[in-house]
N, C-alpha and C positions, 0 to 999 in steps of 0.2 A: 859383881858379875861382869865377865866381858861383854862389849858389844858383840854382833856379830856384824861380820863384814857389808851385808847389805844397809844395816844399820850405819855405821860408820860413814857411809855413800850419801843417804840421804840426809843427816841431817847437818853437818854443815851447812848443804843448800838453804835449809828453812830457816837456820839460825843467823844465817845470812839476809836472809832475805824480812826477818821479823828485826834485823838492824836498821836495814835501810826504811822501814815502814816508822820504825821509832822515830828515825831522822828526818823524816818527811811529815810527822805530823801536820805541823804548823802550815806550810802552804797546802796540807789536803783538806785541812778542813775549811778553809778560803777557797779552794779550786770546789769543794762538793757544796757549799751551800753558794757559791755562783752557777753551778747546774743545778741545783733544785730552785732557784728563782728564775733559770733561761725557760728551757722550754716547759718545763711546765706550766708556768706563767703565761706564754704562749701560748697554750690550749688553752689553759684556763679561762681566758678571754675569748679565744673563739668559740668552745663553748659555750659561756655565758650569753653573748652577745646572738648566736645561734636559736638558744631557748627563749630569748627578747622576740624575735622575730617570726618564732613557730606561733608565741601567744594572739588569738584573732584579736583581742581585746586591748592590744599594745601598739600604740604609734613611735614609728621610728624617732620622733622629738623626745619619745616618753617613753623611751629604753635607755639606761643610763650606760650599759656597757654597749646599744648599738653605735651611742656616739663617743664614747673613752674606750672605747674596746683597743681603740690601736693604738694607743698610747702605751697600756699594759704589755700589748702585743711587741712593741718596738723595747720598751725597756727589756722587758722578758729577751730578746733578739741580742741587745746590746750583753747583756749579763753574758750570755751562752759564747758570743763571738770573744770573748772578754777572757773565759774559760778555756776556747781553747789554745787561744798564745801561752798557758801556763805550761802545754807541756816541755817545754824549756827547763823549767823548775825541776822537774820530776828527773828529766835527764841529768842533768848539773846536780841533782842531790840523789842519786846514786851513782855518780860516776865522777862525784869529785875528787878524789884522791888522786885522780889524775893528772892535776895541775899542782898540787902539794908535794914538794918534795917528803917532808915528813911522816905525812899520813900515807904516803903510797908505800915509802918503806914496811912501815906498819902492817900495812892491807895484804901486800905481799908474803908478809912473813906469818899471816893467820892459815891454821891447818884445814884449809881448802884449797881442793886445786886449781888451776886455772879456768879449765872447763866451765865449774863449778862452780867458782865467782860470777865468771861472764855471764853465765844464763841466769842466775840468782837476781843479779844487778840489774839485768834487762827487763827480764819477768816482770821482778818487784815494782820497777819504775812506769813498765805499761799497766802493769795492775792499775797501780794508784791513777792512772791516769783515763783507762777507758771504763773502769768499774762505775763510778760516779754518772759518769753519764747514762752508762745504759741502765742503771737504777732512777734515774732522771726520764729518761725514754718508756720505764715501766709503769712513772709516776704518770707522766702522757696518756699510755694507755688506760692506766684506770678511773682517771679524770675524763678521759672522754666515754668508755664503756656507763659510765655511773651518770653523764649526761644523756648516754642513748635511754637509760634505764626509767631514769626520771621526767625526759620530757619524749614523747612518741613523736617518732617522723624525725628524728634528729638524723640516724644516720641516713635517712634516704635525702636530707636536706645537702649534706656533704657530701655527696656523691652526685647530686645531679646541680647543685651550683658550684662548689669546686674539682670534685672529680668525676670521670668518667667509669671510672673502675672500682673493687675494692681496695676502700678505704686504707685497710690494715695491710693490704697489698703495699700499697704506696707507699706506707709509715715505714713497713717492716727494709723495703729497696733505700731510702732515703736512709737510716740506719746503719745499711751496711757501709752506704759511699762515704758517709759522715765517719765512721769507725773504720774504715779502712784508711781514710783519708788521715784521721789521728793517729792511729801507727803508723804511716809512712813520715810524720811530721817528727814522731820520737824517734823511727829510726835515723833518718837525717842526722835529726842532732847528734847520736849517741856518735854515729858515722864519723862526722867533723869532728868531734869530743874527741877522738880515739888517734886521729890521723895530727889532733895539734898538742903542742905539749905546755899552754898558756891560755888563761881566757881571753886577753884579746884576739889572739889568732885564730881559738875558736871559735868564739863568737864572729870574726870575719868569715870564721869558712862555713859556718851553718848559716846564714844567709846571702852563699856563693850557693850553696849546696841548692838553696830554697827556690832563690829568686835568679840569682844571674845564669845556672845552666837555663831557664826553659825562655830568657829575654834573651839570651845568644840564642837559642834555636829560630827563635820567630825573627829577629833583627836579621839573620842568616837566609831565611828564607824569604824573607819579604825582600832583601836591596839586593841580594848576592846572587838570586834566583828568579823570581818575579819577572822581571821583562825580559829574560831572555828566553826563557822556560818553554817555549809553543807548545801549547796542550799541554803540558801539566796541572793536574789541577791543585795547585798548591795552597790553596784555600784548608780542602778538603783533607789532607795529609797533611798540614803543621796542625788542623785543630785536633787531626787522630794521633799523631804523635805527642802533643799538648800534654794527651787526655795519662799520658804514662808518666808526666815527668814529675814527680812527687808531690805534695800536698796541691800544688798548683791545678794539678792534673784531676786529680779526685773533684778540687770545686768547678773546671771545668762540665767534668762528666755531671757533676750535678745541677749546675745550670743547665745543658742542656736535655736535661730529662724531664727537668719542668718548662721549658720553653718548649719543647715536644708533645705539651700536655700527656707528660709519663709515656708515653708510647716507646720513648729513646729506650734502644735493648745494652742493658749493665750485664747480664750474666757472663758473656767472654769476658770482659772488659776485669770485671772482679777478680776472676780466676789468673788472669795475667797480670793485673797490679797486685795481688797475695803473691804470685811468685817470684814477683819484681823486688815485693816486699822482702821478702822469703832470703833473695838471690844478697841483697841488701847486707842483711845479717849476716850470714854466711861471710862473704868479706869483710865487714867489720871484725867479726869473729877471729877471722886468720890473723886482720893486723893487729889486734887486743890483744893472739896472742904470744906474735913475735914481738910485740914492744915492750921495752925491759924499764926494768927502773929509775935508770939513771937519764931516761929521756925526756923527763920532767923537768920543764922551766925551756925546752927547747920550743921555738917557736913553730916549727911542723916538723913533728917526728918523721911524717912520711913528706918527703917536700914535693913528691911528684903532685899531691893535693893544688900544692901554692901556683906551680909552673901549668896544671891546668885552667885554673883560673884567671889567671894571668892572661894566658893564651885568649881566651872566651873573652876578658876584654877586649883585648887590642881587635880582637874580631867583632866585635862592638862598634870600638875607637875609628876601626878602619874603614867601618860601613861608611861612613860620612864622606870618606873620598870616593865612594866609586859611582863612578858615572861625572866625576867634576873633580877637572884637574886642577884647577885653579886651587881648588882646597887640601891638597896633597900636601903639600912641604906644612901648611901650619896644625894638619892633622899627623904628620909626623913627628912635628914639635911637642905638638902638648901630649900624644902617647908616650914619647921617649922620658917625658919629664913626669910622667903618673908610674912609667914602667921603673924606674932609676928611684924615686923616693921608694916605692913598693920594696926595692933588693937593698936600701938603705935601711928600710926599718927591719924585715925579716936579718940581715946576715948582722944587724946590732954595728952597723959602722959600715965603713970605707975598704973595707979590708976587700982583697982581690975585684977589686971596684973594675978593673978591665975586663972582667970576666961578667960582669954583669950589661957592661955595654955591647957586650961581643952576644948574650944571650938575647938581649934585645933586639940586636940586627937579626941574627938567627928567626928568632921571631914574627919576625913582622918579614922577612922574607917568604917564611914560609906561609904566612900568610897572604901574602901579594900574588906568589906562586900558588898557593894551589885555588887562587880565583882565576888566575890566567889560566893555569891548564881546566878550568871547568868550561871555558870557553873556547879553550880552541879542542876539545875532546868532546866539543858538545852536549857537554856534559855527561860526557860514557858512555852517552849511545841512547841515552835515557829517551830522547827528544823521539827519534823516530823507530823505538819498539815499539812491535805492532806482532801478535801474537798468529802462527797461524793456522787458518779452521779449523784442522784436526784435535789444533789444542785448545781449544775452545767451548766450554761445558754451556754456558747461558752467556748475554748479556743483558744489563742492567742499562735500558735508554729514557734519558729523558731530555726536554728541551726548556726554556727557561721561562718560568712564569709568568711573564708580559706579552706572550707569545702565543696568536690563537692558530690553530692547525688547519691543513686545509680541508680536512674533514669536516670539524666544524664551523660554526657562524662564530664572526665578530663578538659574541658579548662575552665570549671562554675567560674567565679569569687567571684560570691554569691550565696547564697540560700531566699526566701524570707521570710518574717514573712507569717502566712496564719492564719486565722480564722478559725478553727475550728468547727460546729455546727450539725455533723451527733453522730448520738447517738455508731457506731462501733468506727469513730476516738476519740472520747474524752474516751471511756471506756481504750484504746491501750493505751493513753497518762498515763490517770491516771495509770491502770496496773505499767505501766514502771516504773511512781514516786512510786509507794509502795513497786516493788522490790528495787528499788535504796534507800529505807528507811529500808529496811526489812535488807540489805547486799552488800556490795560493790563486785563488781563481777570483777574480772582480766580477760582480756584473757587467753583462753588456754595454757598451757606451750607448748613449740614446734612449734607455729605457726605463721606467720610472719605475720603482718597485711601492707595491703599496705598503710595506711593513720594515724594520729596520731588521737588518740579518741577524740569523736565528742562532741564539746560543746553544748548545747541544753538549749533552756529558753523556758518555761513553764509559762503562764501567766493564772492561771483561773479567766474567771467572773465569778461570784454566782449571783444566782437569787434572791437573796435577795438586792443585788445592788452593796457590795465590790467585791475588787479583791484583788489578791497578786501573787509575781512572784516567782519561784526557776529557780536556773540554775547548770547544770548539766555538769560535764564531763564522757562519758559513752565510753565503748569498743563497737568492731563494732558486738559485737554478740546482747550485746541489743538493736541496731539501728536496726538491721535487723525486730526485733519486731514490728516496725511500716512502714515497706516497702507498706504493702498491704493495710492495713486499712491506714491510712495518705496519703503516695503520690499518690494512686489513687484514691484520691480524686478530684471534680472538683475543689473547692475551689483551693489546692495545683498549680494545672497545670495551673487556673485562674493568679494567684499569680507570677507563674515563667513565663509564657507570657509577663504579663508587666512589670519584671522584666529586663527581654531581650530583651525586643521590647518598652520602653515606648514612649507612645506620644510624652512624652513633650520631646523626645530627639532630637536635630536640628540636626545630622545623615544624611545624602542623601544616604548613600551604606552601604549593608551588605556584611560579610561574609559567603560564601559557601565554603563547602568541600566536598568532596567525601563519599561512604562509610566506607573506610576504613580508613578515614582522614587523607591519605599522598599527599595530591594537595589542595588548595584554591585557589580562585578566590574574587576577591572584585567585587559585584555587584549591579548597579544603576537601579535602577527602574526611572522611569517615575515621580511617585509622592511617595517619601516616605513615606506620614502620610498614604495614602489610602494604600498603600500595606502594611503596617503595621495593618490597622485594618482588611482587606480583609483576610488575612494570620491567624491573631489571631480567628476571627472568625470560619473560615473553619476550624484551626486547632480544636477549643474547639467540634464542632459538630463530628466532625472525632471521636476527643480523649471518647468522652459522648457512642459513638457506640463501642468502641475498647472492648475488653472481657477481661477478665482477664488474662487469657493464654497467648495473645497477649501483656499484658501489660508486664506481666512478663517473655516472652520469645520471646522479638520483634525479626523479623525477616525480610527481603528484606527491607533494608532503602535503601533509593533513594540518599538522603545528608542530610549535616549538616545545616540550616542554622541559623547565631549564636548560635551554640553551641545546637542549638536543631534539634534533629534527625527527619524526615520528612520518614515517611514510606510509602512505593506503595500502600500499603493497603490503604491510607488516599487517597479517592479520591479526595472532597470537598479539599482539599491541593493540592493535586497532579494539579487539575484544577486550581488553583491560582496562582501557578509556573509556569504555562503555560502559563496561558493569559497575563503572566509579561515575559517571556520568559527569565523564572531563570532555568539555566541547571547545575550538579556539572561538574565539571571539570574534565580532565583525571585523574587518578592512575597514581601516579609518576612512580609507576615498571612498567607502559606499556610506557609509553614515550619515542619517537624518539630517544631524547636529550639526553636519558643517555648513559650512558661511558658503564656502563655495567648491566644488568639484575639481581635483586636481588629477588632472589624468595625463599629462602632460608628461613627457621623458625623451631623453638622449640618447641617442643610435650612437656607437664608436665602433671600429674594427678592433678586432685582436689579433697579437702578432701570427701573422699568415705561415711564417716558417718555421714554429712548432708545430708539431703532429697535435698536441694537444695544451690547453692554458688552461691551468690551475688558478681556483678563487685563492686569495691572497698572494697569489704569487705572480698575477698576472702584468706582466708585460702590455702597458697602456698607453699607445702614442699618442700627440698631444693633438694629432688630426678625429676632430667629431666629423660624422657621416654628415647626420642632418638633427632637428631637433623635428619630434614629435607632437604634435598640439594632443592624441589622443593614442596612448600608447598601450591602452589595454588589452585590446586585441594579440597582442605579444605575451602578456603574463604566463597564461597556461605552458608556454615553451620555456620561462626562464627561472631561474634556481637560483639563488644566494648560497650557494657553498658548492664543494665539487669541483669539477671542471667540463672541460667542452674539447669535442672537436668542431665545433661550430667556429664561423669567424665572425658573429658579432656577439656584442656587448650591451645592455640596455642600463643605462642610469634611470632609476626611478623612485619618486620617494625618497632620496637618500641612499638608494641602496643600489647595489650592482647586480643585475642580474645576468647570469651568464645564458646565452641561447641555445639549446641544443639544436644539430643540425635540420631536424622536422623543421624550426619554424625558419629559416633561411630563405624558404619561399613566401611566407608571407613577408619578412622583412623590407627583401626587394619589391612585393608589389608594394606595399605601404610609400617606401622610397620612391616609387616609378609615379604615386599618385598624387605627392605634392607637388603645391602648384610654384610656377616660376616664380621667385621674387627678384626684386632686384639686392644688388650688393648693397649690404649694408654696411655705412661708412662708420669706421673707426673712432668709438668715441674717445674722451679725454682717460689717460691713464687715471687718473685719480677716480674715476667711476667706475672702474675695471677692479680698484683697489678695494674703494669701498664694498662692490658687489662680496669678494672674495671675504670678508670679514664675517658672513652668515654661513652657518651651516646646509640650512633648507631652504629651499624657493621661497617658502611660508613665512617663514619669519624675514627674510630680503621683502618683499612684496610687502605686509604690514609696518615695517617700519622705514623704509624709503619712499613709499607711494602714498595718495591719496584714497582713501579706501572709499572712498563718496562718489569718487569717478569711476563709471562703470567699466570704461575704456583703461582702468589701473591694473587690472588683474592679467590681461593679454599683452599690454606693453610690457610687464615684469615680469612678465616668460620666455617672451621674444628674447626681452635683453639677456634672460639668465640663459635660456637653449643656447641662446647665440655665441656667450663669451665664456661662459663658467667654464 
């Protein structure tokens, strides 16, 4: 009986494709039982070692897998990473007739068409190659399903000491980056395979394909770009474009999902390396199937392959000279001498050998040329785009993690990224980016800043759908410009709530502090997550009512808690502290305990020709007023964060307190009511030095003085008022 024509269609392909499975036997069954001993084996241990530790009755000495578990765990690791360089194999053993003159005759002349081969070939060879695994990956799951089943509390053990989320979440994401990551690895190769017509020359070009495009991109952008760049943030864009350039890119994106503690978002990212992948194919596709028979044994069927790689060296080779001229001539020596054997071994001899030195000038010309025009075109224009309002949907501001605001007190670890979307903050942001392009501004000469200038990134979305980042290092005069419009913003205060308080933190006690933040206390609530949202809460309605005046000249704080100040005024707070019965703790200067009373502090002015001086950012000449033997009378009017239009300053404790204008008039009489002394003479620098080696009076005073002398404690305040 005939076939019938759809018949005829399909089965080539599978008769095809159950050859290549025939021919592949022998390295699949080596490539599948190295993933069924990879990660399997790796769960199986963490498993095991898991159930060691949920037992009450098992000490970690007397768990065999809590202390060999990672031995398993690491072999298991090796076998899998082992597995996946085989797919190489898979490639090379369906696509070797390629390099056979013989067999390809052969292969050409069986009644399938081309179409038909190519996709058979491909198929077959990703089959063998992601099948195993994900049968390996199901092995995982039911090795750990069958631990949750047999030992209780297991998956809530796995979720709250390595993860935050579900479990099966994670597994199933780390899966796809891993398999996606393995077919970008096969197509490469099949890629190179296709474009060379010899195994050495494949083999060179599947790890040009691999490794040398995404080390030209980063070698390009770190010497070629890097220090001329201003405001680019070129960090931030080689690791995004990294995360595309083939196998490279995938383990990229997977390191940072787990260094993100999973939170890093894969879904675009997936959907663009599939159709990276996708796009891949497709051109291999076209040149598989213009290249003919007779192109076997030739060393790049498509040479345009060879000349890009070439290229991406010498753009390599040439990083080494720039910015040092002195290394020119012998960095064009040894490229000329890598680029000359390279067109020796490809062209199989000497043959039009002048044309090869002529390609190489060519070359490296245009490479010289087109670093020189990035520099004198300022790089296109890159340097000072700056988008305007209208086209402007959010921005994306943050400042750099060493960095405490002047919103809050000194002990900020972070600052958060925040969203942007009120039409006064994105105008302040932009503003700032167009001076910061317009002229690089210094601090003032004369003036001491208390913090070293603030890094800041700048991310705008456009309404048209891109984005792009700059990043900035600015002085604290033009930080000051986005005090008002930016941090009192809700978003901002949104932003730094969950940055100090977040949910997901497993936490049971905070820290509290006093006013003047010289006492803490660590304190437990009842239910951490509820007092954390109760808290957050109250606080954002409090902060939505606060005026401006108050924001920027807070006043009466009740305490600290983590590091954010809690003002009387904040009722809706003040009542959440209560019904948790969180109280701050004494002032260390009123405390029983101590040895002796320090009440002591330094008066300074602040700069008089701002309207107003910002905590952290203030401007402090080196001239002190007077030193105070008893400076508490002042406390009530001065604040640790914020700012002032007051002009004085109080050092107290360690700490700075700014003065709002109210107490001005008690400052001056305090000033008016010390008595004459005389000048006191200059002592030797070397006590000057010494003094400057302590942080507080307290510890200066204990270990410089005699503590027996009663007259010790007022000489080493004199001295410290006098000189500190």
């Amino acid at each position: 009986m005939t076939a019938t024509p759809s018949q005829s269609k399909l089965r080539p392909f599978w008769l095809n494709a159950r050859t290549r499975i025939i021919a592949n036997r022998k390295p699949l069954i080596v490539y599948s039982a190295l993933q069924l001993l990879g990660l399997p084996l790796v769960t199986l241990a963490a498993v095991l070692a898991c159930a060691e530790q949920l037992k009450p009755d098992l000490t970690e000495e007397e768990g065999y897998w809590i202390q060999y578990g990672g031995m398993y765990a690491l072999l298991g690791a090796i076998f899998f990473i082992i597995s996946l360089l085989l797919g190489f194999l898979f490639a090379t053993g369906c696509f070797d007739y390629l390099f056979r003159k013989a067999k390809v005759d052969m292969t050409f002349a069986l009644p399938i068409n081309t179409s038909q081969r190519f996709f058979s070939d491909f198929l077959t060879g990703a089959a063998l190659y992601l099948v195993p695994f994900l049968l390996a990956c199901g092995l995982c799951y039911g090795i750990f399903e069958t631990g949750c089943l047999v030992q209780d509390g297991m998956r809530e053990f796995f979720r709250s000491e390595l993860f935050t989320y579900n479990v099966e979440l994670i597994a199933a994401k780390c899966i796809l980056m891993v398999a996606l990551g393995m077919l970008c690895l096969y197509a490469c190769t099949v890629f190179a395979m296709t474009c060379c017509g010899t195994p050495a020359e494949s083999l060179s070009s599947v790890i040009g394909v691999l490794f040398l495009v995404p080390i030209t991109i980063v070698i390009f952008g770190t010497v070629y770009l890097q220090n001329n760049m201003y405001g680019i943030d070129l960090e931030s864009i080689l690791l995004k474009l990294m995360e595309y350039t083939g196998p490279v890119g995938a383990c990229s994106v997977f390191f940072s999902f787990m260094e993100a503690g999973t939170d890093y978002p894969i879904g675009s990212w997936a959907i663009a390396y599939l159709a990276e992948i996708l796009l891949l194919v497709a051109v291999t596709y076209l040149l598989y199937r213009h290249r003919k028979a007779e192109d076997t044994s030739k060393p790049y069927v498509y040479k345009a392959m060879y000349y890009l790689f070439m290229t991406a060296l010498m753009v390599c080779l040439y990083a080494i000279a720039v910015g040092e001229d002195d290394t020119l001539v012998p960095v064009i020596i040894f490229s000329a001498v890598v680029y000359l054997i390279s067109e020796i071994i490809t062209n199989r001899g000497f043959k039009k050998f002048y044309k090869s030195i002529l390609r190489f000038a060519v070359t490296m010309g245009a490479v010289a040329g087109f670093t020189g025009l990035l520099n004198a075109t300022d790089y296109f224009g890159v340097v000072n785009r700056i988008p305007e309002v209208s086209n402007i949907s959010s921005i994306s501001f943050s400042t750099n993690e060493n960095y405490n605001t002047i919103y809050w007190p000194g002990n900020l670890d972070a600052c958060p990224e925040v969203k942007l979307t009120e039409p006064a903050a994105i105008e302040a942001v932009r503003s700032l980016h167009q001076e910061l392009l317009d002229e690089y501004i210094e601090p003032d000469d004369g003036c001491i800043l208390y913090f070293e200038p603030v890094e800041i990134r700048i991310t705008y979305h456009l309404k048209v759908g891109g984005q792009f980042t700059r990043r900035y290092n600015i002085p604290s005069i033009q930080w000051e410009t986005l005090v008002e419009p930016v941090m009192r913003t809700d978003a901002w205060m949104q932003a730094t709530l969950d940055l100090r308080l977040n949910d997901n933190d497993e936490r049971t006690s905070f820290m509290v502090e006093n006013d003047l933040r010289d006492g803490s206390i660590s304190f437990t609530p009842s239910s951490a997550h509820h007092f954390r949202t109760d808290f957050k809460q109250a606080y954002m309605q409090d902060w939505k009512e606060m005026t401006d005046s108050e924001f920027l000249e807070p006043k009466q704080i009740y305490l600290y808690l983590e590091g954010i100040p809690v003002r009387s005024s904040f009722e809706r707070t003040m009542q959440v502290l209560k019904s948790y019965k969180c109280t701050p703790p004494t002032p260390y200067h009123n405390t029983e305990s101590s040895e002796y009373v320090n009440s002591s502090g330094t008066l300074f002015m602040l700069d008089s020709s701002r309207e107003r001086n910002y905590h952290n950012f203030a401007n402090q000449y080196g001239e002190t007023i007077t030193g105070l033997v008893d400076a508490t009378p002042l406390l009530p009017y001065g604040v640790s964060y914020g700012s002032t239009t007051g002009k004085y300053a109080l050092h107290y404790q360690g700490c700075t307190l700014f003065l709002s204008p109210e107490g001005e008039a008690l400052a001056e009489k305090l000033i008016a009511e010390l008595p004459e002394t005389p000048d006191m003479p200059k002592p030797d620098e070397e006590l000057i030095e010494i003094m400057f080696q302590y942080e507080t009076l307290n510890d200066y005073y204990l270990s410089e003085y005699d503590t027996s002398d009663p007259d010790a404690w007022e000489k080493a305040s004199n001295f410290w008022n006098a000189y500190h």
